[in-house]
N, C-alpha and C positions, 0 to 999 in steps of 0.2 A: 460363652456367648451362644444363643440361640442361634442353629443351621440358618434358620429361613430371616435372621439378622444378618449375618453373616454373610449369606450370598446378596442381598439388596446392596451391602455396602461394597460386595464385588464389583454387582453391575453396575452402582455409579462413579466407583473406581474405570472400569473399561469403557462408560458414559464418557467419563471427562478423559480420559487419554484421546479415543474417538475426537473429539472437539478439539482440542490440542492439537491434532493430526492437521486436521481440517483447516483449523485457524496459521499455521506453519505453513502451510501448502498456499494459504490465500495470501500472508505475507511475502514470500519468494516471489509467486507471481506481480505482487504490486508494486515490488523495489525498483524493477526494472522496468514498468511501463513508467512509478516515477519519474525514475532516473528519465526517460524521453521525452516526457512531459516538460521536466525544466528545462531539457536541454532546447527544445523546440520554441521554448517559453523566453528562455535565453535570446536564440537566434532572434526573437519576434521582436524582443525589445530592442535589440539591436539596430533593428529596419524603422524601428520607429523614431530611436536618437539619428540616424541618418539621413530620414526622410525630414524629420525637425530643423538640422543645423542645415539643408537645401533651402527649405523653404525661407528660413530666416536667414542667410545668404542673398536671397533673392528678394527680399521686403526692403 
């Protein structure tokens, strides 16, 4: 293989580890704002079946 083949296909070798890196890091952090999102999302819905069966109580 030609040198200057060779290292191009290093550096998009250490290109995409880089990205990989990057993408792994941004996943970790997402799991768990997920994770709070539903759980908050949960709670919400919550207040809104209790607020429903008041109101329709009350009609």
């Amino acid at each position: 293989m030609v040198p200057h083949i060779r290292h191009r296909e290093n550096s998009q070798v250490f290109a995409l580890s880089a990205v990989a890196q990057r993408l792994a890091q941004e996943l970790a952090a997402a799991e768990p704002k997920l994770g709070r999102q539903q759980k908050n999302s949960a709670a919400t819905q919550r207040r809104i079946t209790e607020i429903q069966e008041e109101l329709s109580s009350k009609s």
